[in-house]
DRENFIFI-642387 format. One line per 10 residues: number of its first residue (from 0); their letters; for each residue x, y, z of N, C-alpha, C. Coordinates in nm, 2 decimals, decimal comma, m for minus. Each point is the difference from the previous one (the first is absolute). Example, Ala and Ser with C-alpha at 12.3 -4.5 7.8 and 13.67 -1.06 7.14 Angstrom:
# DRENFIFI-642387
0) AS) 1,32 m0,57 0,78 m0,09 0,12 0,00 0,09 0,12 0,00 | m0,04 0,11 m0,07 0,09 0,11 0,00 m0,08 0,11 0,08
***
This chain:
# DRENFIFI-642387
0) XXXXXXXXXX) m0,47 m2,36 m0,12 m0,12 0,06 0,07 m0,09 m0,12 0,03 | m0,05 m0,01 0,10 m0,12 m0,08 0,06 m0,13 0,10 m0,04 | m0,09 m0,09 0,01 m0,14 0,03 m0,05 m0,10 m0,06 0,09 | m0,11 0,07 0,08 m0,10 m0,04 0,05 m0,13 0,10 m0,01 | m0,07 m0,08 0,02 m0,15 0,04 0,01 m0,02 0,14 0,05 | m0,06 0,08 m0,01 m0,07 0,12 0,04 m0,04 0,01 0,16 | m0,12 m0,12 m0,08 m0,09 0,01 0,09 0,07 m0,07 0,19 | 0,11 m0,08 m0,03 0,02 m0,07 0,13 0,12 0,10 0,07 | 0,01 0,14 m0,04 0,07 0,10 0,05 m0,07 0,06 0,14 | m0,01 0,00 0,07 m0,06 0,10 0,13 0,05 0,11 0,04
10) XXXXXXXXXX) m0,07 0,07 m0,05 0,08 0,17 m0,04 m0,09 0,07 0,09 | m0,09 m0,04 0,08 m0,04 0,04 0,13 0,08 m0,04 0,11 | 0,10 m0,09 0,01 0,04 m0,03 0,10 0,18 0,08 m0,01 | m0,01 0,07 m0,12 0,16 0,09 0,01 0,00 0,14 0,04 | 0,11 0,06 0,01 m0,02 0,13 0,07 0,04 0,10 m0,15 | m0,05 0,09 0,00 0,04 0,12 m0,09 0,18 0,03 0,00 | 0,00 0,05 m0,11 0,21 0,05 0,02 m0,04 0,12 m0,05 | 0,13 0,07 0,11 0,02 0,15 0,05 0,00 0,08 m0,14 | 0,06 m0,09 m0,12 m0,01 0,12 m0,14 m0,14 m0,12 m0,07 | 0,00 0,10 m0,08 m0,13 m0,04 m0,09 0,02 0,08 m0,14
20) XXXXXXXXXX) m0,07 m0,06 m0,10 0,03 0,00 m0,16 m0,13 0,07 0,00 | 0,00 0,09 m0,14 m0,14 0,01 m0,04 m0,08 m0,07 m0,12 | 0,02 m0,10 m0,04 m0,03 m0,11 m0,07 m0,06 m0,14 0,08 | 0,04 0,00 0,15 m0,01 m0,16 0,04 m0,02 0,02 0,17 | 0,00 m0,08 0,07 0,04 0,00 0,17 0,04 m0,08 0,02 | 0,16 0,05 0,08 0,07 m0,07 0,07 m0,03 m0,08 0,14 | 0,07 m0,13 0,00 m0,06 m0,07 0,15 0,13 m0,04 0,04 | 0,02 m0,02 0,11 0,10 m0,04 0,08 0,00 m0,14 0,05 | 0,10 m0,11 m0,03 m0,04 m0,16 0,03 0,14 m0,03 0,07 | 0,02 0,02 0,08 0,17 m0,02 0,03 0,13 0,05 m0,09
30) XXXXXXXXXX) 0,05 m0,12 m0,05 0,17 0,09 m0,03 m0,07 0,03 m0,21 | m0,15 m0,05 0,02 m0,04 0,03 m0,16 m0,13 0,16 0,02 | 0,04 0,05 m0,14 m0,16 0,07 0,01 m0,08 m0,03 m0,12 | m0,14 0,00 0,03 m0,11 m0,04 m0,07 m0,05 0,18 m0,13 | 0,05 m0,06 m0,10 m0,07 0,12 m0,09 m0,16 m0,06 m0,07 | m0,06 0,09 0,03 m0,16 m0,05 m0,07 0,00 0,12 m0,07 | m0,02 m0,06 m0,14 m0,05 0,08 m0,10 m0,17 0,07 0,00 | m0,01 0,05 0,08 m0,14 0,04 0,03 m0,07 0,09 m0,10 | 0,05 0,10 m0,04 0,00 0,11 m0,09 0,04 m0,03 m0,18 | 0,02 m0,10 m0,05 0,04 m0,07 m0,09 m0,16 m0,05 m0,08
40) XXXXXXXXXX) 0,01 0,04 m0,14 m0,09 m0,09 m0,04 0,01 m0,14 m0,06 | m0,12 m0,08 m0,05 0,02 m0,16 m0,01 0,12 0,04 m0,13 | m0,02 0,06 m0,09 0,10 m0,01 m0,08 0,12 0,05 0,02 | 0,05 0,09 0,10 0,11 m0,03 0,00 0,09 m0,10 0,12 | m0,10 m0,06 0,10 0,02 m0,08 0,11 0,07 m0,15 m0,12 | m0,09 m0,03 m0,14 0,02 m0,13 m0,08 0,14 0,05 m0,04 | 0,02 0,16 m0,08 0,13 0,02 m0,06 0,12 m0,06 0,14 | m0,06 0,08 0,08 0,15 m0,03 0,12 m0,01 m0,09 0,03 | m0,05 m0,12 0,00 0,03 m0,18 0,00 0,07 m0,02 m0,07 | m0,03 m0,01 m0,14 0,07 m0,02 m0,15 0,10 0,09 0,06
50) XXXXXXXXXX) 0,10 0,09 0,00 0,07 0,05 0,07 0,09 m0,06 0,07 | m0,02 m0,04 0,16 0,03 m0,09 0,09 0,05 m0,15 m0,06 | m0,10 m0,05 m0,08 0,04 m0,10 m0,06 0,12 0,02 m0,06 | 0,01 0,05 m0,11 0,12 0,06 m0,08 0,13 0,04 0,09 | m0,01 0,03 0,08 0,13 0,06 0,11 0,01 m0,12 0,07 | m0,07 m0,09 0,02 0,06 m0,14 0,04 0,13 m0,01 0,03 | 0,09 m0,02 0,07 0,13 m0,05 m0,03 0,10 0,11 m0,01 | m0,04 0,18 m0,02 0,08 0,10 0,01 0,04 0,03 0,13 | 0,13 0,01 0,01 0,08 0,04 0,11 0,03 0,14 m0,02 | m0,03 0,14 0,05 0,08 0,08 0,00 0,04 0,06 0,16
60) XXXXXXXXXX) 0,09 0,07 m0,01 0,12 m0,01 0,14 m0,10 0,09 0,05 | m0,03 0,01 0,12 m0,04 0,12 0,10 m0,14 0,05 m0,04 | m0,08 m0,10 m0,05 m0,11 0,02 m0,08 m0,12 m0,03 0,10 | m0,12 0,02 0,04 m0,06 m0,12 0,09 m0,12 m0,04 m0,13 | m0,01 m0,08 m0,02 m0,07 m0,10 m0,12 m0,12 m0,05 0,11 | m0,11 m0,03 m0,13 m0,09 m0,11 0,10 0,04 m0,13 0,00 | 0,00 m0,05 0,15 0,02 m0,13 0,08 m0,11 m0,13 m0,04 | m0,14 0,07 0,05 m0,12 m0,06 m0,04 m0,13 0,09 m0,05 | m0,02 m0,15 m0,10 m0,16 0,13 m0,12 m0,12 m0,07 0,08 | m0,06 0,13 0,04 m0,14 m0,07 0,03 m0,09 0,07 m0,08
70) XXXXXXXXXX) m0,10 m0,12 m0,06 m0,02 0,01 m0,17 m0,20 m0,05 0,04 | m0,08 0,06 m0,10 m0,13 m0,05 0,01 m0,02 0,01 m0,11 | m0,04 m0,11 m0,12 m0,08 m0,02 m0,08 0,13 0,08 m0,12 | 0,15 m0,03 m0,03 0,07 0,04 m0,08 0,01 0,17 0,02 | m0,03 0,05 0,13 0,05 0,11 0,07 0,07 0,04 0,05 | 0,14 0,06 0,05 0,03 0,01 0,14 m0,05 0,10 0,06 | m0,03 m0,04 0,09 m0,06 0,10 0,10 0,07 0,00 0,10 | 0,13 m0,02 0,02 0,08 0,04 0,11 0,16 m0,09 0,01 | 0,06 0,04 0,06 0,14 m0,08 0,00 0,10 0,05 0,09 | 0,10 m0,08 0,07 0,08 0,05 0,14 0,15 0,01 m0,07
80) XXXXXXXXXX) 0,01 0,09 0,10 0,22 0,04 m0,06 m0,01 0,00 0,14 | 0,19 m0,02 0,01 0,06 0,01 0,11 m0,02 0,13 0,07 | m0,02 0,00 0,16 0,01 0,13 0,06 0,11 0,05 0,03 | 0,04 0,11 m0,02 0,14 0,04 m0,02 0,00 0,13 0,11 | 0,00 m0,10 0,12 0,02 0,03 0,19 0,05 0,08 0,01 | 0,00 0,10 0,09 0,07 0,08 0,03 0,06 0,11 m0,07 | m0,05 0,04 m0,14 m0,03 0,05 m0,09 m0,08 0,11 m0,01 | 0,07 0,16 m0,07 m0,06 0,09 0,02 0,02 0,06 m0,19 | m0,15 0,04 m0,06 0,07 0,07 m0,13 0,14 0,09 m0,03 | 0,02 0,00 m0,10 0,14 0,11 m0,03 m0,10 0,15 0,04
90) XXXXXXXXXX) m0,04 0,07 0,00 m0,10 0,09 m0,01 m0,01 0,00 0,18 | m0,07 m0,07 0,06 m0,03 0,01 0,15 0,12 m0,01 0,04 | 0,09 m0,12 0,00 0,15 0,01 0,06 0,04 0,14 0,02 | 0,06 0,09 m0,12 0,07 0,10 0,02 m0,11 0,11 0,05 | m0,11 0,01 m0,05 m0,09 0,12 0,05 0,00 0,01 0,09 | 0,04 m0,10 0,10 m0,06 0,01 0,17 0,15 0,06 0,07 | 0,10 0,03 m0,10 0,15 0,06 0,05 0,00 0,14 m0,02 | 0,03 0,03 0,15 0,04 0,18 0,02 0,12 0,02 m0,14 | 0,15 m0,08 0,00 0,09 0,00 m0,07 0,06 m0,10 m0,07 | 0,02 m0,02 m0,17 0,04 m0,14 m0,05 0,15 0,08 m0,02
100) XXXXXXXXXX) 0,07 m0,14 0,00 0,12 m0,01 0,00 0,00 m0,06 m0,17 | 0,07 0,11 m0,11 m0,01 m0,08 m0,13 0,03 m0,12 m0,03 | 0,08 m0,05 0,08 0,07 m0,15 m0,04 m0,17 m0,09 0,03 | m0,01 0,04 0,11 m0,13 m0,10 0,06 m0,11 0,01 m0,10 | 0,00 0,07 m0,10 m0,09 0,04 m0,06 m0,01 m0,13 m0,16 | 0,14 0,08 0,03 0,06 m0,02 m0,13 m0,01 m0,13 m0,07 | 0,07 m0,09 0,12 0,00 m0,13 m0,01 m0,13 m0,11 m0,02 | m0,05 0,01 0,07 m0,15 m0,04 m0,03 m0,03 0,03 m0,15 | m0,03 0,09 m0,03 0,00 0,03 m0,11 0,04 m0,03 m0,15 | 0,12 0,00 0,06 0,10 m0,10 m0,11 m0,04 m0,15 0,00
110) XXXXXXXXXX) m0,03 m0,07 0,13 m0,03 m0,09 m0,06 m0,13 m0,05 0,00 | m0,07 0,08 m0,03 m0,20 0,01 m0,07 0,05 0,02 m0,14 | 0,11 0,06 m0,07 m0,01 0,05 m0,13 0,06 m0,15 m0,05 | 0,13 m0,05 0,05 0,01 m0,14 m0,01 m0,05 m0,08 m0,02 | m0,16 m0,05 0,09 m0,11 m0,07 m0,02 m0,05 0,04 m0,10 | m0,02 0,11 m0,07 m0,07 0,06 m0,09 0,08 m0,08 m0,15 | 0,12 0,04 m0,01 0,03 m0,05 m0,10 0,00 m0,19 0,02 | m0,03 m0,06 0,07 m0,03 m0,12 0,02 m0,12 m0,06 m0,04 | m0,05 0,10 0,05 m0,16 m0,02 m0,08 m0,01 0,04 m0,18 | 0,06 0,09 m0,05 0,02 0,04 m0,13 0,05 m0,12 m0,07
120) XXXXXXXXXX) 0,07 m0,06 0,08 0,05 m0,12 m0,05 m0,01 m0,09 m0,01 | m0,11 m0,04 0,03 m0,09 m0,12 m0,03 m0,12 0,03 m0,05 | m0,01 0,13 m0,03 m0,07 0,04 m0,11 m0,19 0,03 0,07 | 0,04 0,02 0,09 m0,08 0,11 0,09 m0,04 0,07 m0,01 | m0,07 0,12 m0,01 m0,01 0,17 0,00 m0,10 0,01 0,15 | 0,04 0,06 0,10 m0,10 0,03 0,12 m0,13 0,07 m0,01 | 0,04 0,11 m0,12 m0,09 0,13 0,03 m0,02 0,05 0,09 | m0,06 m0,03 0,15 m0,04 0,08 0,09 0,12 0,04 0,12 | 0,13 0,01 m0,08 0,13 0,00 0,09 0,00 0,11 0,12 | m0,03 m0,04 0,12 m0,07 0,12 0,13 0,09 m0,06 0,14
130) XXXXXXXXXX) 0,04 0,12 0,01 0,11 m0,01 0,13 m0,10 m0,06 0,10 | m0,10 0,01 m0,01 m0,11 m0,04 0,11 m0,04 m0,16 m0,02 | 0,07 m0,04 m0,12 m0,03 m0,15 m0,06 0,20 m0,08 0,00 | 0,05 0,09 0,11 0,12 m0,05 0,01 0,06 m0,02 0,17 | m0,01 m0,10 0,02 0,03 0,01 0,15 0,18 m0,03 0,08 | 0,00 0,05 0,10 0,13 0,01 0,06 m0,02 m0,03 0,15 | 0,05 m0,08 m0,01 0,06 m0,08 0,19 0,07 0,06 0,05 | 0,03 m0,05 0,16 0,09 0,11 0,06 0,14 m0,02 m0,03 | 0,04 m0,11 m0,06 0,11 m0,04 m0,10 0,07 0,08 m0,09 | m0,13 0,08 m0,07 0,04 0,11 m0,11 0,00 m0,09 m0,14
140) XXXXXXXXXX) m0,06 m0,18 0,01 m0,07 m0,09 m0,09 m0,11 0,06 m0,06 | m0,04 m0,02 m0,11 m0,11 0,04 m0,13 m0,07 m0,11 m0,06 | m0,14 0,06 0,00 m0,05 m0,12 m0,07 m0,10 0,07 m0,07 | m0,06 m0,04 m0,15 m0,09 0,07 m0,06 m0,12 m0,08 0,04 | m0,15 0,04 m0,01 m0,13 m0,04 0,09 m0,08 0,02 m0,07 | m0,12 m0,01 m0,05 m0,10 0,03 m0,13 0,01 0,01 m0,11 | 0,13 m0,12 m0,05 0,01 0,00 m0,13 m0,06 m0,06 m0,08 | m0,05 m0,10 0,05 m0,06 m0,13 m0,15 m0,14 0,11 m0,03 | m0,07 0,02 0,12 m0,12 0,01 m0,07 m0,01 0,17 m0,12 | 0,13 0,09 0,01 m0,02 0,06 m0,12 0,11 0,04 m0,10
150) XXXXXXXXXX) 0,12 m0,19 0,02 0,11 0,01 m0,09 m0,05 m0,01 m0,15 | 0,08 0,02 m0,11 m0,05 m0,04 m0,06 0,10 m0,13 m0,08 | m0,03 m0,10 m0,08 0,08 m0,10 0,02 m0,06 m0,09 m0,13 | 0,07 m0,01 m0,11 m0,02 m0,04 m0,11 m0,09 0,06 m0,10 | m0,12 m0,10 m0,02 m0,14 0,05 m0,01 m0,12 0,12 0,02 | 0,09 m0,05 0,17 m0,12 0,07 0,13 0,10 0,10 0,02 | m0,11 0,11 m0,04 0,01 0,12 m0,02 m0,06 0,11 0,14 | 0,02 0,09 0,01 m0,05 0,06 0,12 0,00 0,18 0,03 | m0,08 0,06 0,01 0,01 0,11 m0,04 m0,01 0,08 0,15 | 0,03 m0,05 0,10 m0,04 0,02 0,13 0,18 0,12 m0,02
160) XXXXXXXXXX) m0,02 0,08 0,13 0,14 0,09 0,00 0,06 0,07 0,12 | 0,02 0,02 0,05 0,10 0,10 0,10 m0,13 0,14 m0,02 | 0,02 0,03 0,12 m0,10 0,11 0,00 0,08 0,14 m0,03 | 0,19 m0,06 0,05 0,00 0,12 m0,07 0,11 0,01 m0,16 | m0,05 m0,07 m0,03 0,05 m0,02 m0,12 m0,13 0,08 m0,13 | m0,11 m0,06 0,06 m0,15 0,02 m0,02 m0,02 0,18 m0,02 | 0,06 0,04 0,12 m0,03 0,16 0,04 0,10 0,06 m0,02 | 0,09 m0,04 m0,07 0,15 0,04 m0,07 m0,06 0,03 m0,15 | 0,00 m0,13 m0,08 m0,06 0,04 m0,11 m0,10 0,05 m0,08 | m0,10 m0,03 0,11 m0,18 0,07 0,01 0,00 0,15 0,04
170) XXXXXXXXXX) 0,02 0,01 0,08 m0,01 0,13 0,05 0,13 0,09 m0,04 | 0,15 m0,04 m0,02 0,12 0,08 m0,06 m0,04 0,04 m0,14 | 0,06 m0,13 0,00 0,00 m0,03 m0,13 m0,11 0,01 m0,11 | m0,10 m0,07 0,04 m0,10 0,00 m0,09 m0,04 m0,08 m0,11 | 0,07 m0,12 0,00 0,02 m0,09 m0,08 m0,09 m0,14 m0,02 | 0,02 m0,02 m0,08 m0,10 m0,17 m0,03 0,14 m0,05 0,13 | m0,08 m0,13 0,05 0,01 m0,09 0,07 0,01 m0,13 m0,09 | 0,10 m0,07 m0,03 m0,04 m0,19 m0,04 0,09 m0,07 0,08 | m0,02 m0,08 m0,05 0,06 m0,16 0,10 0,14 0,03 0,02 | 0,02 m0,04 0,14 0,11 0,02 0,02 0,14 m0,11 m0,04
180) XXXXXXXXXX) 0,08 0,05 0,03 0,13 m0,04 m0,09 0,12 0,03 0,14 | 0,10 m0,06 m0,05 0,16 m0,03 0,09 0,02 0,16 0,04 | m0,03 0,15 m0,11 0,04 0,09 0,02 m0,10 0,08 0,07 | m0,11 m0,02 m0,03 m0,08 0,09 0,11 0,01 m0,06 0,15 | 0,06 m0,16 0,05 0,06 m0,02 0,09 0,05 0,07 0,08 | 0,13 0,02 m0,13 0,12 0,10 0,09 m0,06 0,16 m0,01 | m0,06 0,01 m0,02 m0,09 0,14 m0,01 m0,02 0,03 0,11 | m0,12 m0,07 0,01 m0,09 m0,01 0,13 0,13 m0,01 0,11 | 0,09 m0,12 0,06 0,09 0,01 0,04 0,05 0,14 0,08 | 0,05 0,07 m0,09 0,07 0,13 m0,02 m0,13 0,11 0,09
190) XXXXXXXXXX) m0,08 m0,01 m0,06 m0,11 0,05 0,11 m0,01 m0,01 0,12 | 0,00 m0,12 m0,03 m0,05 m0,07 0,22 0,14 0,05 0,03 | 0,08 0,01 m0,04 0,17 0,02 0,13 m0,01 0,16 m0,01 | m0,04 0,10 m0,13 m0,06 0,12 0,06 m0,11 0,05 0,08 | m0,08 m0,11 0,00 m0,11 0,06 0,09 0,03 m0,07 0,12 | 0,10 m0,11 0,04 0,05 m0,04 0,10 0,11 0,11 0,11 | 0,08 0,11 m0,14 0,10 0,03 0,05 m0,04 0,20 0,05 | m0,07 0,06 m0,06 m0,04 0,09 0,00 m0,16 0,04 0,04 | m0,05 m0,12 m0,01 m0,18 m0,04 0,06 m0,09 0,08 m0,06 | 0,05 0,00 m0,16 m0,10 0,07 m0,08 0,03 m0,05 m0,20
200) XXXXXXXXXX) m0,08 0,00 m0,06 0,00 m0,04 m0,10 0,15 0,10 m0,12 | 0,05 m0,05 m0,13 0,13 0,06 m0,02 m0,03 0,15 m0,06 | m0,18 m0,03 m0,04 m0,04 0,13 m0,07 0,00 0,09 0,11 | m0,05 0,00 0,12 0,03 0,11 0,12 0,10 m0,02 0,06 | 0,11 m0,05 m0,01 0,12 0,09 0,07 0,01 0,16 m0,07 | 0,02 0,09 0,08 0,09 0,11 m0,03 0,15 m0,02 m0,07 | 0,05 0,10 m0,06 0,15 m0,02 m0,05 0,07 0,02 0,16 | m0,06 0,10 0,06 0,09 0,01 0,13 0,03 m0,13 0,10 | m0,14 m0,05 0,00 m0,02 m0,10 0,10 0,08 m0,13 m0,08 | 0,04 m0,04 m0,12 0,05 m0,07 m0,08 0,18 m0,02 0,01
210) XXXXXXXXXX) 0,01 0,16 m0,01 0,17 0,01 0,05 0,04 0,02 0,09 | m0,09 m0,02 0,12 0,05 0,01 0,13 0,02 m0,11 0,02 | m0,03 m0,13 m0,05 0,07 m0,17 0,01 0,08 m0,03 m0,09 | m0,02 0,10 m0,12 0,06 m0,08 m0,13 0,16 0,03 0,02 | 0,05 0,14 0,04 0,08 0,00 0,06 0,12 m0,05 0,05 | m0,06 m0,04 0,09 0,07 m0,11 0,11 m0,01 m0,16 m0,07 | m0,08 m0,02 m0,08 m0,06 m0,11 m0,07 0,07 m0,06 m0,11 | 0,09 m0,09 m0,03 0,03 m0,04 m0,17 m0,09 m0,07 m0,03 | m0,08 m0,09 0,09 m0,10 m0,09 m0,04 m0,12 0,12 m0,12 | m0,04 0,10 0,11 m0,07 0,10 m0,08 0,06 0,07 m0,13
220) XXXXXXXXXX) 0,11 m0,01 0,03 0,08 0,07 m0,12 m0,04 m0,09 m0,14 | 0,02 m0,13 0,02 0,05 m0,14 m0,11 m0,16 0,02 m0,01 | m0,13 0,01 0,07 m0,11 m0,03 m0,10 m0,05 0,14 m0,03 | 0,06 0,11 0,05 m0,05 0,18 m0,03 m0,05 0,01 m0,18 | 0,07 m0,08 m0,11 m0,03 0,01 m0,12 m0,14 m0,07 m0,06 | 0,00 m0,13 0,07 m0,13 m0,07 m0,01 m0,11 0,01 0,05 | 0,01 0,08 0,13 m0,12 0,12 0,06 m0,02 0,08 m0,09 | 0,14 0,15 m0,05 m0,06 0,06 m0,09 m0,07 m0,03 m0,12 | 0,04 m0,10 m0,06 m0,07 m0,10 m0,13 m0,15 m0,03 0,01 | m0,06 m0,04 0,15 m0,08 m0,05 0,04 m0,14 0,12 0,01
230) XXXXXXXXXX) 0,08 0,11 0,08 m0,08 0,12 0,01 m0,01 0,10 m0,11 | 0,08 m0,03 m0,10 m0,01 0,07 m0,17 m0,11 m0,10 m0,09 | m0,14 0,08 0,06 m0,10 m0,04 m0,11 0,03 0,00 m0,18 | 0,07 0,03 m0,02 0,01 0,02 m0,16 0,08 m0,08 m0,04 | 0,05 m0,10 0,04 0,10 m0,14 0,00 m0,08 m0,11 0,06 | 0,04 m0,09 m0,08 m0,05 m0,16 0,00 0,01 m0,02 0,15 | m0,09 m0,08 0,06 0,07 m0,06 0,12 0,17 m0,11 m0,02 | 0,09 0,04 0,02 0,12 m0,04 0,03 0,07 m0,14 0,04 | 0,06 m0,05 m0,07 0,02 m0,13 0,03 0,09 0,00 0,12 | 0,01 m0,06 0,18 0,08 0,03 0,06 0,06 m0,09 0,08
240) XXXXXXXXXX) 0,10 0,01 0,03 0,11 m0,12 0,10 m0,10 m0,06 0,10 | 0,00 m0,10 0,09 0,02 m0,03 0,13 0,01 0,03 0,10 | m0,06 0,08 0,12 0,01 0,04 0,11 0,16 m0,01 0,04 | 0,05 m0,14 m0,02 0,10 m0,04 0,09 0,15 0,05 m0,13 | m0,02 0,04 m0,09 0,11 0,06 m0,09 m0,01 0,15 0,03 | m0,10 0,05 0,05 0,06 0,15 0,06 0,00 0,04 0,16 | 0,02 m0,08 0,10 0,01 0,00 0,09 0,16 0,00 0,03 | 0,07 0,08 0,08 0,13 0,02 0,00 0,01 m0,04 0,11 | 0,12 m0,10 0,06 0,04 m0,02 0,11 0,05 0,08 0,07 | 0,10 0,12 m0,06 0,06 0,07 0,12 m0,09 0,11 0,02
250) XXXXXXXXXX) m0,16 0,04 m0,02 m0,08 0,08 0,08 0,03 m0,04 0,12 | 0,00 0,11 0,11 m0,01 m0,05 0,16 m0,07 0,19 0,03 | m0,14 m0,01 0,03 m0,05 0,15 0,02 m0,10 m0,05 0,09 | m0,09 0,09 0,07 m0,10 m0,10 0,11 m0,12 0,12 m0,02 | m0,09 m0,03 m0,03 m0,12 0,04 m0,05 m0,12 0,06 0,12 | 0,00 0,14 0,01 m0,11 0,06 0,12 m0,12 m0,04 m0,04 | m0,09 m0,07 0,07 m0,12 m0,02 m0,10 m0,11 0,13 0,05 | 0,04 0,08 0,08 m0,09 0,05 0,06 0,06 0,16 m0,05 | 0,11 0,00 m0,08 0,08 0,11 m0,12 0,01 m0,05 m0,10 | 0,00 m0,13 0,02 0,03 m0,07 m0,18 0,13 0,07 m0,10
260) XXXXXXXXXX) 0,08 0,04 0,08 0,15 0,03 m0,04 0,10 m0,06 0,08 | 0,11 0,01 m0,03 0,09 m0,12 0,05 0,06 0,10 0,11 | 0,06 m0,07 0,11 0,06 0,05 0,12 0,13 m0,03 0,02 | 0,06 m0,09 m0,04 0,15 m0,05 m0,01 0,01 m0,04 m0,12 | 0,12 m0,01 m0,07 0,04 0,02 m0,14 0,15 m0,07 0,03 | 0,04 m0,12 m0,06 0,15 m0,02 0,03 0,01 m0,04 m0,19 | 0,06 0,04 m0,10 0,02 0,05 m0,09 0,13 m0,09 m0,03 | 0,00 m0,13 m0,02 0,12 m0,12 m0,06 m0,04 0,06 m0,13 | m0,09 0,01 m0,08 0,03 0,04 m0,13 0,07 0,05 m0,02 | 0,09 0,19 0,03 0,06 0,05 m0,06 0,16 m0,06 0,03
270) XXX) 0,04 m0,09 0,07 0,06 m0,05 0,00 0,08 m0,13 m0,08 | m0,16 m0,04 m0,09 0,03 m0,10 m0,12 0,12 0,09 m0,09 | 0,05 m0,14 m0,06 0,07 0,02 m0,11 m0,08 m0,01 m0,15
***
């Protein structure tokens, strides 16, 4: 990471970018974007330096990390990551489709949970894991986007979270909230691909509206027990696989979004041995 001054930034002379955080504002500088911690106080602008500092020299795959710290008086007050062009959230991508084709879905997907365990692996935890903080090219490439400022990563701890991870166990559930960890990862995870795949959180699906994909679905079938687990208040929250260990390759079904039940069904499963 390079490091410069605050003040020799000209953040009047950049343009705004089309998404925006609710913590910071985004600026637009060519193939980089400018994040300003605006909304941040002095003490936690110093923790996220100390931070930065510390991640020095970490590489993770498909990650966008800060490039450059721009720092005032042992602050940061702002820092650029790569702009990842042509680029639309997992969340906007598919919403804007009359019909998803599962594979198209699928795939992407599988490999966000990929990156996920990549980050576990160097000893990472995201916390705020948000299909809206995960971007896709017209490639069907993935890249995760808002991570440093509320990973959490040795020391530096972070209590920041997925909104609907937040409104899952606040409002479902009902539960204390603490620091996040590798499993409320894949938790949260598991959320965003149901509220990605049915466009509502797992506590409001219907049983109807649930077997009308699950069905057609092994993928739904392979996580049907760790949903149930999840929605059974009277059990621990559940320790659970990987996105990409219950995703089935031979799903092939194509999703109405405007019925949100499947329209074609070609069924290689019963065919397995």
């Amino acid at each position: 990471m390079e490091k410069a001054k605050f003040k020799d930034l000209d953040i009047s002379s950049l343009e705004k970018f089309k998404y925006q955080g609710g913590s910071s504002t985004l600026f637009q500088d060519g193939d980089m974007l400018i994040k300003v911690l605006d909304r941040f106080s002095d003490a936690e602008k110093k923790e996220l330096l100390k931070k930065a500092l510390k991640m020095d020299g970490v590489s993770l795959k498909q990650v966008l990390l800060p490039k450059t710290l721009y720092t005032t008086d042992g602050k940061l007050e702002a820092y650029s990551i790569d702009n990842y062009l042509d680029s639309k959230t997992l969340f906007d991508f598919y919403n804007d489709c009359s019909y998803i084709h599962c594979q198209s879905l699928f795939a992407p997907v599988r490999d966000a949970s990929f990156i996920l365990r990549d980050i576990h692996k160097n000893g990472f935890c995201c916390n705020d894991v948000s299909f809206d903080n995960i971007l896709i090219n017209n490639k069907g490439e993935v890249k995760y986007t808002d991570f440093f400022d509320n990973c959490t990563f040795g020391s530096f701890s972070s209590y920041h979270m997925s909104r609907y991870f937040f409104r899952f166990m606040f409002f479902y559930r009902r539960e204390h909230i603490g620091p996040g960890c590798s499993n409320s990862d894949k938790i949260t995870f598991l959320l965003n691909f149901y509220e990605l795949l049915y466009q509502k959180g797992i506590h409001n699906i219907s049983q109807k509206q649930y077997q009308a994909l699950e069905e057609s679905s092994l993928t739904l079938q392979n996580a049907k027990k760790y949903v149930d687990l999840l929605l059974d208040k009277s059990k621990m929250l559940p320790e659970i696989p990987y996105m990409d260990e219950l995703i089935d390759n031979y799903d092939d079904f194509i999703i109405d979004r405007s019925r949100q039940c499947p329209l074609f069904t070609k069924t290689i499963s019963k065919y397995k041995k």
